[in-house]
PASEBA-1860 file (N, C-alpha, C; in nm, 3 decimals):
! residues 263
1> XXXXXXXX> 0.454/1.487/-5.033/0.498/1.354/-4.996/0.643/1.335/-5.039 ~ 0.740/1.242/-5.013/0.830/1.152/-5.015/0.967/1.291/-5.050 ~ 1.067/1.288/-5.119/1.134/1.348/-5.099/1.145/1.497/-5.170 ~ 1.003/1.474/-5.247/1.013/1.621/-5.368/0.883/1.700/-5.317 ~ 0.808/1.646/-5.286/0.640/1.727/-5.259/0.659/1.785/-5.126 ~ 0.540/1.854/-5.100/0.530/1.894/-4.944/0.617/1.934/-4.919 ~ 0.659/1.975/-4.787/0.808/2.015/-4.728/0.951/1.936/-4.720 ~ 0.943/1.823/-4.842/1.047/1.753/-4.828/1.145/1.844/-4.879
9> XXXXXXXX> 1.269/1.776/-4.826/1.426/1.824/-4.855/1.491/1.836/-4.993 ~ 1.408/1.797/-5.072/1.373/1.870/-5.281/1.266/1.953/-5.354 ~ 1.184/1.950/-5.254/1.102/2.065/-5.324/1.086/2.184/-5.277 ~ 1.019/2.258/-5.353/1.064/2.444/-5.329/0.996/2.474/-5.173 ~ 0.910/2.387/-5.125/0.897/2.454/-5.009/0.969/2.356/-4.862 ~ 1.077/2.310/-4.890/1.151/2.258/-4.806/1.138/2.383/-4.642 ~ 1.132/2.281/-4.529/1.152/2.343/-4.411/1.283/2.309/-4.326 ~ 1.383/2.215/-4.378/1.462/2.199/-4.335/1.545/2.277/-4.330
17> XXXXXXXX> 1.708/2.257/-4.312/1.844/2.323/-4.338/1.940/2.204/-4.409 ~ 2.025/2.225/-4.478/2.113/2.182/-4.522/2.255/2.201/-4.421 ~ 2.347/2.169/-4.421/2.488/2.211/-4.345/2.582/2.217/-4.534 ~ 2.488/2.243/-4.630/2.609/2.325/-4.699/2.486/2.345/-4.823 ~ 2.575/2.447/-4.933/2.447/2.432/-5.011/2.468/2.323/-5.146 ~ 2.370/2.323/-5.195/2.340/2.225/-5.299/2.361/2.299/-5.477 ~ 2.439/2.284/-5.508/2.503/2.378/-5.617/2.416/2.261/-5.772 ~ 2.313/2.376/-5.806/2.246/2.283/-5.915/2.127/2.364/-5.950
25> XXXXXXXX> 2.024/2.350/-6.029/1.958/2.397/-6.068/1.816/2.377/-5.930 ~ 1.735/2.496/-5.937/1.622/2.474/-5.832/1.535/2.372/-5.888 ~ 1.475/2.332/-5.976/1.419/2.213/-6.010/1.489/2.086/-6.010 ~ 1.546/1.998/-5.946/1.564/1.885/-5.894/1.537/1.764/-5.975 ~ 1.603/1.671/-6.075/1.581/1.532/-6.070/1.663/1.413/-6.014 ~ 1.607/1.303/-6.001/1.699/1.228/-5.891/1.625/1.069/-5.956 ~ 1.681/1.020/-6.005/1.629/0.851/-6.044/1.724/0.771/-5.981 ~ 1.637/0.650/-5.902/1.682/0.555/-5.868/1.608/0.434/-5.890
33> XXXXXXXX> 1.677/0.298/-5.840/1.632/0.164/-5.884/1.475/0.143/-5.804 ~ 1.407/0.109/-5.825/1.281/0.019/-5.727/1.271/-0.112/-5.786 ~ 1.355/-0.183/-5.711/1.378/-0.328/-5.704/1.257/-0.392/-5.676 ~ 1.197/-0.393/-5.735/1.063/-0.504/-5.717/0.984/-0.527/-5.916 ~ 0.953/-0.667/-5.885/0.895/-0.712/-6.036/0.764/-0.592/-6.056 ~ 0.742/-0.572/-6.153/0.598/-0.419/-6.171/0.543/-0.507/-6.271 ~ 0.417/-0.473/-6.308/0.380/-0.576/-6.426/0.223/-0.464/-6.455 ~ 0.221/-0.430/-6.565/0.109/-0.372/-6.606/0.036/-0.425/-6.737
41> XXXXXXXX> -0.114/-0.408/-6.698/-0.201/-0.504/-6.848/-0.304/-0.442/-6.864 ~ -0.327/-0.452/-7.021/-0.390/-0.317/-7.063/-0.482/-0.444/-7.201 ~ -0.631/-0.429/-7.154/-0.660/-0.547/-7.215/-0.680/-0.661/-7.227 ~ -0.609/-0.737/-7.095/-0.610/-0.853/-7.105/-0.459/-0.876/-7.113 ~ -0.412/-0.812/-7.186/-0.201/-0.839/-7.230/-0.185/-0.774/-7.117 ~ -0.050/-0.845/-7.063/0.091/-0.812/-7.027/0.160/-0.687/-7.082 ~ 0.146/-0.540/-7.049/0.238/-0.489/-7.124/0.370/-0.443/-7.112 ~ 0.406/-0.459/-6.989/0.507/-0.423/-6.919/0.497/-0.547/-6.822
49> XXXXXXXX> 0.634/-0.559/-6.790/0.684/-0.691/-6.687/0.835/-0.660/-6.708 ~ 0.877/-0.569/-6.555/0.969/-0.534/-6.569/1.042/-0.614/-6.403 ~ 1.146/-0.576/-6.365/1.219/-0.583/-6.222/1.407/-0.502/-6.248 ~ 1.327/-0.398/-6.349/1.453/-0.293/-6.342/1.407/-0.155/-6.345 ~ 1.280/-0.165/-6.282/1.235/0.000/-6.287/1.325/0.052/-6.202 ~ 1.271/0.241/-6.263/1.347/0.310/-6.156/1.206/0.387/-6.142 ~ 1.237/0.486/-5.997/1.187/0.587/-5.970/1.230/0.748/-6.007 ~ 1.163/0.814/-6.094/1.257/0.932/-6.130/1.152/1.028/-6.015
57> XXXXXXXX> 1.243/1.124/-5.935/1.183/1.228/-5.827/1.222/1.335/-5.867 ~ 1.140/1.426/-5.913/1.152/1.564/-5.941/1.061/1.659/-5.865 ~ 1.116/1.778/-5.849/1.095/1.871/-5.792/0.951/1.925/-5.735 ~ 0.860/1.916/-5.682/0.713/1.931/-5.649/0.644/1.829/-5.727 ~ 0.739/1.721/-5.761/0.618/1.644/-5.830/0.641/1.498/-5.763 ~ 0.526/1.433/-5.719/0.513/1.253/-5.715/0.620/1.152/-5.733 ~ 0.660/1.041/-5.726/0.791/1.011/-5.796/0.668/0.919/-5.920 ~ 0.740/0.882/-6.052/0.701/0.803/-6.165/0.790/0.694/-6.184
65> XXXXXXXX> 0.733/0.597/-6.222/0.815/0.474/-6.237/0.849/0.469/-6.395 ~ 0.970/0.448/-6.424/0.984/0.456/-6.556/1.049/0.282/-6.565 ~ 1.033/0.233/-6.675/1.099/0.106/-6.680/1.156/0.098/-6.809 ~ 1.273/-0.027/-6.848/1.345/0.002/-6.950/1.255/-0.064/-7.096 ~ 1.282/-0.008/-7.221/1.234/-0.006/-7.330/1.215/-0.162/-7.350 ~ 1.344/-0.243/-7.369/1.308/-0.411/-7.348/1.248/-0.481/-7.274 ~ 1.176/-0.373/-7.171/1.053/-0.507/-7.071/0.926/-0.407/-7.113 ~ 0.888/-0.390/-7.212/0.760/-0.321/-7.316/0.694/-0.400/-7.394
73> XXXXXXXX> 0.625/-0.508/-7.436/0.608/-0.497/-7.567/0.531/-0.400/-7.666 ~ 0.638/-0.409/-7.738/0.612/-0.280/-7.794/0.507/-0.321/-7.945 ~ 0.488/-0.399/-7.979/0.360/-0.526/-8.063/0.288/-0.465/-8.003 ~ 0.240/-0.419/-7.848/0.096/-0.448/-7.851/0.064/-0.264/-7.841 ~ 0.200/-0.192/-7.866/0.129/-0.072/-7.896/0.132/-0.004/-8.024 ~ 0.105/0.141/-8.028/0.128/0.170/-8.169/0.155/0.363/-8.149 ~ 0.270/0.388/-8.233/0.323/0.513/-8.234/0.187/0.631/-8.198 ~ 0.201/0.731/-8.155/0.099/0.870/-8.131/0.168/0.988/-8.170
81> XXXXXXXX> 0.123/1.080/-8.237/0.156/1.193/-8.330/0.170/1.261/-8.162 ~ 0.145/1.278/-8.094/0.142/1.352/-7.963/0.262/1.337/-7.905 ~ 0.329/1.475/-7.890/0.462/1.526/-7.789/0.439/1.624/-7.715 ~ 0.494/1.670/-7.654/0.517/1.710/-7.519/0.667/1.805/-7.500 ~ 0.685/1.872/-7.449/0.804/1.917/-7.407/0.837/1.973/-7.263 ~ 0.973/1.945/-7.190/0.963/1.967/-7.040/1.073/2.049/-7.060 ~ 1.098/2.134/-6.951/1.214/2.213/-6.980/1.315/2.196/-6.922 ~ 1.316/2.049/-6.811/1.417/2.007/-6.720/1.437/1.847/-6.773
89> XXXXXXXX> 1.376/1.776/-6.904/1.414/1.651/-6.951/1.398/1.674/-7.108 ~ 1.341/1.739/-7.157/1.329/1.744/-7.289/1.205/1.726/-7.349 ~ 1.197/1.658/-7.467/1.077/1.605/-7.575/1.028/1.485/-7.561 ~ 0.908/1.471/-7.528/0.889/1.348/-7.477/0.777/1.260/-7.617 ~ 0.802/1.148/-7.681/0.726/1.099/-7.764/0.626/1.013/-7.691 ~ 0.525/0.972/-7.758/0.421/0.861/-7.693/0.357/0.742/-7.762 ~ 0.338/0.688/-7.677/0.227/0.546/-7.745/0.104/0.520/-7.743 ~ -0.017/0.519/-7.817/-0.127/0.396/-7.773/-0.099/0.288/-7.699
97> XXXXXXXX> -0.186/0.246/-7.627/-0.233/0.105/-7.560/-0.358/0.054/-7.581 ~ -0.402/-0.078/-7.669/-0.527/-0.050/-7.673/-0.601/0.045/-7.686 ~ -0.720/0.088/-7.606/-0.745/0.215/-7.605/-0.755/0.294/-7.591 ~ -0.606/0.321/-7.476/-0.569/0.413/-7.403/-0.492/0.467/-7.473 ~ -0.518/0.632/-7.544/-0.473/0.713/-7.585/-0.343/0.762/-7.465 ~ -0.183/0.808/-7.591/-0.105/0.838/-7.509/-0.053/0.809/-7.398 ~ -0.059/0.655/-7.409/-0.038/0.589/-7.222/0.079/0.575/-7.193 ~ 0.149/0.603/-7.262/0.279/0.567/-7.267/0.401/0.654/-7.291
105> XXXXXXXX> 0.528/0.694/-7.243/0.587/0.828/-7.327/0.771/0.771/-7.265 ~ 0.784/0.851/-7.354/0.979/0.851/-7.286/1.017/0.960/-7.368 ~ 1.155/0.999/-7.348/1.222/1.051/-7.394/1.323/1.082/-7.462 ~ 1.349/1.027/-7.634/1.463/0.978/-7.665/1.570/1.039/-7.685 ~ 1.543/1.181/-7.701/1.680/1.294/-7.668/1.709/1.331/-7.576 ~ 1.708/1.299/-7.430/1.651/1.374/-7.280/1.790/1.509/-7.276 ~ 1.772/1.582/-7.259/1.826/1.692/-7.254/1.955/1.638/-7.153 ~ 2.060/1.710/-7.187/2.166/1.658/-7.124/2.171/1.628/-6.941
113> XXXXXXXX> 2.124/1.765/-6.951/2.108/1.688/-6.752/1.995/1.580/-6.706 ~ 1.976/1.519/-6.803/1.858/1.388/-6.769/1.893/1.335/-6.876 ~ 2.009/1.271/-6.931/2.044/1.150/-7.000/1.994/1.048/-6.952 ~ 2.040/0.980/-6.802/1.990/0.879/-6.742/1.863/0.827/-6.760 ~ 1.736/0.933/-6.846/1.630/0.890/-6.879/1.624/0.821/-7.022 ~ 1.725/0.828/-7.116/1.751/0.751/-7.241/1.730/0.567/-7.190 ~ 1.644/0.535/-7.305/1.610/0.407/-7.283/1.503/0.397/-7.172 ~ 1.437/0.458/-7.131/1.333/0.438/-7.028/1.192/0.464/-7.110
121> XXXXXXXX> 1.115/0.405/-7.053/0.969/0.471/-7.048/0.866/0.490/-6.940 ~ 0.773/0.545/-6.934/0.686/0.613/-6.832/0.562/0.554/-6.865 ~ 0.473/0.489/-6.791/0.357/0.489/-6.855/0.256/0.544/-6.754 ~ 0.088/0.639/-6.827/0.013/0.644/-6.706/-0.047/0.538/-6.632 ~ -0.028/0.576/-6.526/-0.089/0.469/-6.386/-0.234/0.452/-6.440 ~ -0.299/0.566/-6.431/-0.431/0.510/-6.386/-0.487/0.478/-6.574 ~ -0.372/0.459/-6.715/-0.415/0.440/-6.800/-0.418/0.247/-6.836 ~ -0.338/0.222/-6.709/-0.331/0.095/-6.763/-0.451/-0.008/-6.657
129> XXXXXXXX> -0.526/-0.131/-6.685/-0.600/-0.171/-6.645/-0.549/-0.249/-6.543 ~ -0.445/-0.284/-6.542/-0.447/-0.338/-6.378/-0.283/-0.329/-6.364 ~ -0.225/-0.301/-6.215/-0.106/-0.346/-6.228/-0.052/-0.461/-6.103 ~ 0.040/-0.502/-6.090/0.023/-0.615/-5.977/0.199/-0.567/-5.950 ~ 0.251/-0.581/-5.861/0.440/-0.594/-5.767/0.403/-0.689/-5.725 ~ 0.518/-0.750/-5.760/0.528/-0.874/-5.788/0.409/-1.008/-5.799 ~ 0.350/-1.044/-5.697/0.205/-1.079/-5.723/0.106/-1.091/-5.698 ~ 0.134/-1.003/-5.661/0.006/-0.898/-5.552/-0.077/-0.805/-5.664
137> XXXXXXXX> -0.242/-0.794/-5.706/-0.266/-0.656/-5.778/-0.257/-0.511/-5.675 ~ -0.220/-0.433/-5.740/-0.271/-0.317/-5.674/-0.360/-0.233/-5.681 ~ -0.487/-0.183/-5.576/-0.546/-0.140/-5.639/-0.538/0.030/-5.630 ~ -0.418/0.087/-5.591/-0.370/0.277/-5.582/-0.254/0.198/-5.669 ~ -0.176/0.327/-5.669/-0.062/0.373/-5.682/0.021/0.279/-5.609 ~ 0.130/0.283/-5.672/0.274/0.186/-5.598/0.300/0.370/-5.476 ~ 0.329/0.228/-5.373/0.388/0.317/-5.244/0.536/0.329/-5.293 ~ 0.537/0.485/-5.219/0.666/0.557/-5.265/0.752/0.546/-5.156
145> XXXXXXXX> 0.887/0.471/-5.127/0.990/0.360/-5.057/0.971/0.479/-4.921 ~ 1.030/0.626/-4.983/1.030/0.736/-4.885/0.902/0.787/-4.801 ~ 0.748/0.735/-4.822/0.682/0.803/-4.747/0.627/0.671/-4.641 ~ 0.612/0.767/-4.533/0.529/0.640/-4.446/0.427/0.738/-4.336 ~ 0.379/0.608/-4.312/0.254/0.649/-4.159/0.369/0.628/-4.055 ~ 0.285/0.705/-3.881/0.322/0.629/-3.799/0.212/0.702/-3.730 ~ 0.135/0.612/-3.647/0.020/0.605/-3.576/0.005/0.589/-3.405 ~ 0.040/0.703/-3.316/0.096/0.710/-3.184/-0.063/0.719/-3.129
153> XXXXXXXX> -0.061/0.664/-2.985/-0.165/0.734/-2.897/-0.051/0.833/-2.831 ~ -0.179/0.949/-2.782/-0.118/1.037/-2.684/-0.213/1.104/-2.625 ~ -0.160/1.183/-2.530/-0.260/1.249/-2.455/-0.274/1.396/-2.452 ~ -0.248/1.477/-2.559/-0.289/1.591/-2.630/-0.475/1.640/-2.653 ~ -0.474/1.728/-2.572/-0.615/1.745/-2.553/-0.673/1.852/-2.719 ~ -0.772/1.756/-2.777/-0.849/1.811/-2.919/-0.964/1.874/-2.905 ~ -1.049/1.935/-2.970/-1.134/2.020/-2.942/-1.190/2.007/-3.057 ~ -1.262/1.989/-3.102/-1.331/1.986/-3.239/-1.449/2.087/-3.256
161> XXXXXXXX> -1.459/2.158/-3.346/-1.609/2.283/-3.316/-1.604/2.285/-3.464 ~ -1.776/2.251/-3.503/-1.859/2.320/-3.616/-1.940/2.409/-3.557 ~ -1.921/2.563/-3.654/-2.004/2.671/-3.649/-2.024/2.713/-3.474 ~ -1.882/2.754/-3.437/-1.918/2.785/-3.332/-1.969/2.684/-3.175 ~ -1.987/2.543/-3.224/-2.029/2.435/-3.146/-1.907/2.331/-3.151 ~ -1.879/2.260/-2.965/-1.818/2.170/-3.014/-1.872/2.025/-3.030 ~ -1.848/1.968/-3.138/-1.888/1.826/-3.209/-1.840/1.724/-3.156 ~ -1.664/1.736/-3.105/-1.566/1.635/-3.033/-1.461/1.686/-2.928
169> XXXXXXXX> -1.463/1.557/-2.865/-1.329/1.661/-2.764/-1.276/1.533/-2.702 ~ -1.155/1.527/-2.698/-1.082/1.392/-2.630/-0.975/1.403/-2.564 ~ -0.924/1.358/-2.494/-0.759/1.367/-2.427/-0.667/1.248/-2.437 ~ -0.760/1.162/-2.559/-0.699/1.027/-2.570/-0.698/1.033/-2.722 ~ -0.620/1.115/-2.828/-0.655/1.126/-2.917/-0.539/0.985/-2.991 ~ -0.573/0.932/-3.136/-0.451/0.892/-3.203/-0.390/1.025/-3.328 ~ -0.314/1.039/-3.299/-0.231/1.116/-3.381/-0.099/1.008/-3.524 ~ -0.172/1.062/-3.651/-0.132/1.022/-3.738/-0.015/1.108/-3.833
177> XXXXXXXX> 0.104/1.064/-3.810/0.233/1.165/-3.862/0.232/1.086/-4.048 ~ 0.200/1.177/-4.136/0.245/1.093/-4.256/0.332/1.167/-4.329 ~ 0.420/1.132/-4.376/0.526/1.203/-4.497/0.461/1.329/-4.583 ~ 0.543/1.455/-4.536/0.467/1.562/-4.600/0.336/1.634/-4.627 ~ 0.259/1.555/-4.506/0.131/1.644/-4.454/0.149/1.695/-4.300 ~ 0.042/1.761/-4.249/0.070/1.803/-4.119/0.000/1.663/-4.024 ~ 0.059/1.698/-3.909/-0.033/1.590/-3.838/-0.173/1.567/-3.832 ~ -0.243/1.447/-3.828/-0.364/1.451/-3.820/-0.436/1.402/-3.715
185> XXXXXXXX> -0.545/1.439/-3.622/-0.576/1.369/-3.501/-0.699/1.299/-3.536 ~ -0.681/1.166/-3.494/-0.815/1.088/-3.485/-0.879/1.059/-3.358 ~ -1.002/1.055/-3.379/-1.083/1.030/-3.238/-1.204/0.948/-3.316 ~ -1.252/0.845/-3.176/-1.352/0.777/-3.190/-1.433/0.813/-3.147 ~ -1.556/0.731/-3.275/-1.648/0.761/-3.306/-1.762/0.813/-3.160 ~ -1.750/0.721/-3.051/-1.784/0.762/-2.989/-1.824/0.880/-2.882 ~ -1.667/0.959/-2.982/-1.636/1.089/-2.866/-1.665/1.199/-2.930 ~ -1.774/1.145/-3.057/-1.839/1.272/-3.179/-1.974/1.294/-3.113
193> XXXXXXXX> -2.042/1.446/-3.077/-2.147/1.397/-3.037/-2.275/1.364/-3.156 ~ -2.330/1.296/-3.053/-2.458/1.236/-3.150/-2.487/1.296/-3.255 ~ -2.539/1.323/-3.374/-2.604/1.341/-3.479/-2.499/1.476/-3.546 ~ -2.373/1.473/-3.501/-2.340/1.572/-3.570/-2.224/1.518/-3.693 ~ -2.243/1.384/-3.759/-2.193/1.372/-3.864/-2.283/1.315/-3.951 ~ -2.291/1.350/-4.055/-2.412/1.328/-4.156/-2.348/1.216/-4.318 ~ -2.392/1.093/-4.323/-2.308/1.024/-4.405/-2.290/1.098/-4.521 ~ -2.169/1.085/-4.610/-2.128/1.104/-4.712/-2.158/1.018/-4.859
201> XXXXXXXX> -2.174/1.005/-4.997/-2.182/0.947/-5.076/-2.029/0.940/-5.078 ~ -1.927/1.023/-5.064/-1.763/1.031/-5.092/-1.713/0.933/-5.042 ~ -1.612/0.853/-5.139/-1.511/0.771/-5.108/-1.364/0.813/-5.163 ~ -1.254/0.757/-5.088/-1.125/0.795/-5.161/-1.046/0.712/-5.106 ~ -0.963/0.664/-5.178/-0.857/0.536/-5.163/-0.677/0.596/-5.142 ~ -0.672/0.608/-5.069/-0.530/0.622/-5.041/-0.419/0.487/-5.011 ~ -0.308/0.468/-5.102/-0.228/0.407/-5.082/-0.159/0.358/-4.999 ~ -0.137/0.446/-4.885/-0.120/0.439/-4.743/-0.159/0.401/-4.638
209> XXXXXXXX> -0.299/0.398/-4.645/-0.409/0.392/-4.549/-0.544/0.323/-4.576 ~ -0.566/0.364/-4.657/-0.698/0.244/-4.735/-0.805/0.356/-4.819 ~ -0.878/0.286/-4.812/-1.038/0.329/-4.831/-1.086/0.437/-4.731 ~ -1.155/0.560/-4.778/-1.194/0.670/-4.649/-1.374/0.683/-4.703 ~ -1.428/0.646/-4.590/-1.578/0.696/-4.606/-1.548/0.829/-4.544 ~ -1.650/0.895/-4.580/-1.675/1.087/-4.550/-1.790/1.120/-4.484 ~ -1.811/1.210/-4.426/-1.924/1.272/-4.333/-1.904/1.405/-4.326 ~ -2.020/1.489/-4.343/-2.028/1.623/-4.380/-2.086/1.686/-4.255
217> XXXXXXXX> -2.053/1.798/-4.195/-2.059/1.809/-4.041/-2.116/1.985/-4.051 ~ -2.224/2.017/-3.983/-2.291/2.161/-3.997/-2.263/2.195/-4.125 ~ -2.300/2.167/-4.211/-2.310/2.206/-4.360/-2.175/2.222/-4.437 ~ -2.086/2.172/-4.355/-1.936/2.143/-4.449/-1.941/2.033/-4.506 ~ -1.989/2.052/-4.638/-1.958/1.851/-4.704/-1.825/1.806/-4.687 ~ -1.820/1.652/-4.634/-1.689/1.619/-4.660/-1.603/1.612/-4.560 ~ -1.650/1.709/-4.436/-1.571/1.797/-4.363/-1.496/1.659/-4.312 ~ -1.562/1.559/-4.300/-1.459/1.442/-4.167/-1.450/1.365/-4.221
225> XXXXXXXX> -1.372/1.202/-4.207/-1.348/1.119/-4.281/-1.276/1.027/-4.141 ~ -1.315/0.892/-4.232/-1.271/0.752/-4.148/-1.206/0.675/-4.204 ~ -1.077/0.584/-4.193/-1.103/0.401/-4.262/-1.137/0.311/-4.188 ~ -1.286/0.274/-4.245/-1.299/0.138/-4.155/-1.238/0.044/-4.176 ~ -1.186/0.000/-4.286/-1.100/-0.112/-4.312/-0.953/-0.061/-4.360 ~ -0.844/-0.002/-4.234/-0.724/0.011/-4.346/-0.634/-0.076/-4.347 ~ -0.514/-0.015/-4.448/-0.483/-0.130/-4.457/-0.406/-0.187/-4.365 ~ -0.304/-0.268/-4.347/-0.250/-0.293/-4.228/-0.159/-0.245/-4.167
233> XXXXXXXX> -0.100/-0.199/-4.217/0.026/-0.071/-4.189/-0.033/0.102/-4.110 ~ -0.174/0.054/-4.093/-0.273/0.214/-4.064/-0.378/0.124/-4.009 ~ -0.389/0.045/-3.951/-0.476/-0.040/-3.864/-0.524/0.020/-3.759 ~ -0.453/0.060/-3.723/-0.440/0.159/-3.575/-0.560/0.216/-3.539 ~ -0.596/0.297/-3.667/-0.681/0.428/-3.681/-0.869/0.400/-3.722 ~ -0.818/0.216/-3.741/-0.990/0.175/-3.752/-1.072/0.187/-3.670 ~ -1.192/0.284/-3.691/-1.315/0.304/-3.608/-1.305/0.450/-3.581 ~ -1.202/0.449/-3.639/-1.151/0.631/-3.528/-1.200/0.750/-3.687
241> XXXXXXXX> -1.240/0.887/-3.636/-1.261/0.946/-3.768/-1.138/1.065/-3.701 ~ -1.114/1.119/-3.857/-1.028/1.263/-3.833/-1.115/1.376/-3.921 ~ -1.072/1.535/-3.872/-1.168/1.619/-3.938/-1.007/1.692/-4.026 ~ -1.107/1.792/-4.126/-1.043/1.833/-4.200/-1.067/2.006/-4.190 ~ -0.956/2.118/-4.132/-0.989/2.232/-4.113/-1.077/2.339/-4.226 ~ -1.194/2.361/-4.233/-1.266/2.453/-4.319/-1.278/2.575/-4.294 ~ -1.261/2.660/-4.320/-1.248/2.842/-4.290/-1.237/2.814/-4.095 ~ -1.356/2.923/-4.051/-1.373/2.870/-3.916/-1.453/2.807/-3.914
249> XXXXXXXX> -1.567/2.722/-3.978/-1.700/2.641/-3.940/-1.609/2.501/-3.883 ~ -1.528/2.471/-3.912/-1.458/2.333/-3.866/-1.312/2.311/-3.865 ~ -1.305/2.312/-3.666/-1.138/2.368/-3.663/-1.129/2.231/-3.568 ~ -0.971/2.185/-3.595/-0.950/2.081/-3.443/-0.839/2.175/-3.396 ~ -0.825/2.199/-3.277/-0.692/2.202/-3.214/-0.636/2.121/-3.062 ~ -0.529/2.106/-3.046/-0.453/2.013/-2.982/-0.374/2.123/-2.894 ~ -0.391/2.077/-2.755/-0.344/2.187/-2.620/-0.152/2.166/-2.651 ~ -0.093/2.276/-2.648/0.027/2.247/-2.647/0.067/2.172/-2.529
257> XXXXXXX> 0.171/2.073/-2.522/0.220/1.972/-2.432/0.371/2.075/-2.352 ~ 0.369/2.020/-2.261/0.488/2.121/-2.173/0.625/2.019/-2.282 ~ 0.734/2.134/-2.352/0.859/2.082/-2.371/0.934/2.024/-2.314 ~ 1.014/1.944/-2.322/1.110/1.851/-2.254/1.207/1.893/-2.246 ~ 1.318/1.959/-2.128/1.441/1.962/-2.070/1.540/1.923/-2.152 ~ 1.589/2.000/-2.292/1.674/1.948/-2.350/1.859/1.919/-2.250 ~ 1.906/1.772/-2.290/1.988/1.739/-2.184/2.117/1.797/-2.237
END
C-alpha cells in the first residue's frame, strides 16, 4: 500500500522508473504532516489529543503516526525497562498505558539520518482503546492520504473455476483498482452458481472498504469474500463477492481486452 509497501515508488519492490536516480540509502524514511485532530484513550482518559501529527513512511513498511511529546499526557503513563533498536532510526524507549504494556515508544537519540523523529512519539494502534479524527471514532486504522479505491464497471470477460469446475462467469464484471494490490474482480452474487459458496465464520475489517464476510468454495476455506455494508467510498461493490487465487483449485481470469491505438 501507499508509497512504501507493495510496488510503490519506496519500497524494494517498486515497478516503476525514475527519470534519474535517487542517491540515498535503500531503506527509505520520509515524515510528513497529517493535518487532522487524532485523539487516542486508553481507559477511559484522553491520552493523546494531538493536530500536529506526522506520518513517518519507511521502506516496506505501513506509514505510523507519530505525534509530538506535548500533546501526551505523560501522568497517565509510566516509564518501561523495554527498548528496542532499529538500524535506520536508532533506540527506541517506551511507555505503559494503563494496561497496555509498551504502548507507547519514541526515540530520543534518533540516529542522525532520522533526527526529524526527536520529540515525537509512536503509539500502538490497536494498543489503545479507542481512537476518534477529529470526531468521528474509528473503528480500523487511520486511512493512509496516499492509498485509495476506484471501483469501474467493465466488460472484461471472468471465469471463475473451483477444482476444475466453473462456479462464476460474467462479462459485466466490477473491477476494483486499490493502492498496491493487484486488481480485483467482483461479480454478483447471482452469477455464482447455486450452492457453490459455503458460509464462512471469517470476518475482516478493512479501512478502505468495510467489513468482509467469507465463503469457502470446493474445500478452499475462505476462498471468496463480500462487503455487504461498505463503506461509502467502496459502495459500489455491495452485494457483489470477489475470489481469492488458491494453487489451481480457485483461479479467476479476465479475457485480455484489444489495446488502444496509441495517438
Amino acid at each position: 500500500m501507499s508509497l512504501t509497501t507493495g510496488s510503490a515508488p519506496f519500497s524494494a519492490r517498486s515497478r516503476g522508473v525514475f527519470n534519474s536516480r535517487i542517491e540515498g540509502p535503500a531503506h527509505l524514511l520520509y515524515f510528513e504532516p497529517y493535518e487532522r485532530r487524532m485523539r487516542a484513550v486508553v481507559g477511559g482518559e484522553t491520552v493523546i489529543d494531538t493536530t500536529g501529527g506526522m506520518l513517518l513512511y519507511e521502506s516496506n513498511i505501513p506509514p505510523v503516526l507519530y505525534v509530538p511529546e506535548e500533546d501526551v499526557r505523560h501522568d497517565l503513563l509510566t516509564p518501561s525497562d523495554h527498548t528496542t533498536h532499529c538500524p535506520f532510526k536508532g533506540d527506541a524507549s517506551y511507555w505503559n498505558g494503563g494496561t497496555a504494556e509498551n504502548a507507547i515508544w519514541s526515540y530520543p537519540e534518533p540516529i542522525e539520518s532520522a533526527t526529524f523523529l526527536r520529540g515525537y512519539v509512536a503509539p500502538y494502534w490497536h494498543l489503545m482503546g479507542a481512537w476518534f479524527e477529529e470526531d468521528e471514532e474509528l473503528h480500523t486504522r487511520f486511512r493512509d492520504p496516499y492509498h485509495r479505491i476506484d471501483v469501474r464497471r467493465s466488460s472484461a470477460r471472468v471465469t471463475v473455476r473451483a477444482a476444475g469446475e466453473v462456479v462464476a462467469e460474467t462479462d459485466t464484471p466490477l473491477l476494483l483498482f486499490e493502492t498496491g494490490h493487484r486488481v480485483r474482480a467482483y461479480l454478483r452474487l447471482e452469477e455464482v452458481r447455486e450452492g457453490a459458496l459455503v458460509p464462512s465464520d471469517k470476518t475482516t475489517v478493512c479501512p478502505y472498504k468495510g467489513t468482509a464476510s467469507y465463503w469457502s468454495v470446493a474445500g478452499v476455506p475462505d476462498a471468496a469474500w463480500s462487503y455487504r455494508d461498505p463503506i461509502p467510498e467502496a459502495g459500489a461493490i455491495e452485494g457483489s463477492s470477489a475470489s481469492r487465487a488458491t494453487a489451481s483449485r480457485w483461479t479467476s481470469t479476465a479475457a485480455t481486452r484489444p489495446r488502444r491505438a496509441r495517438s
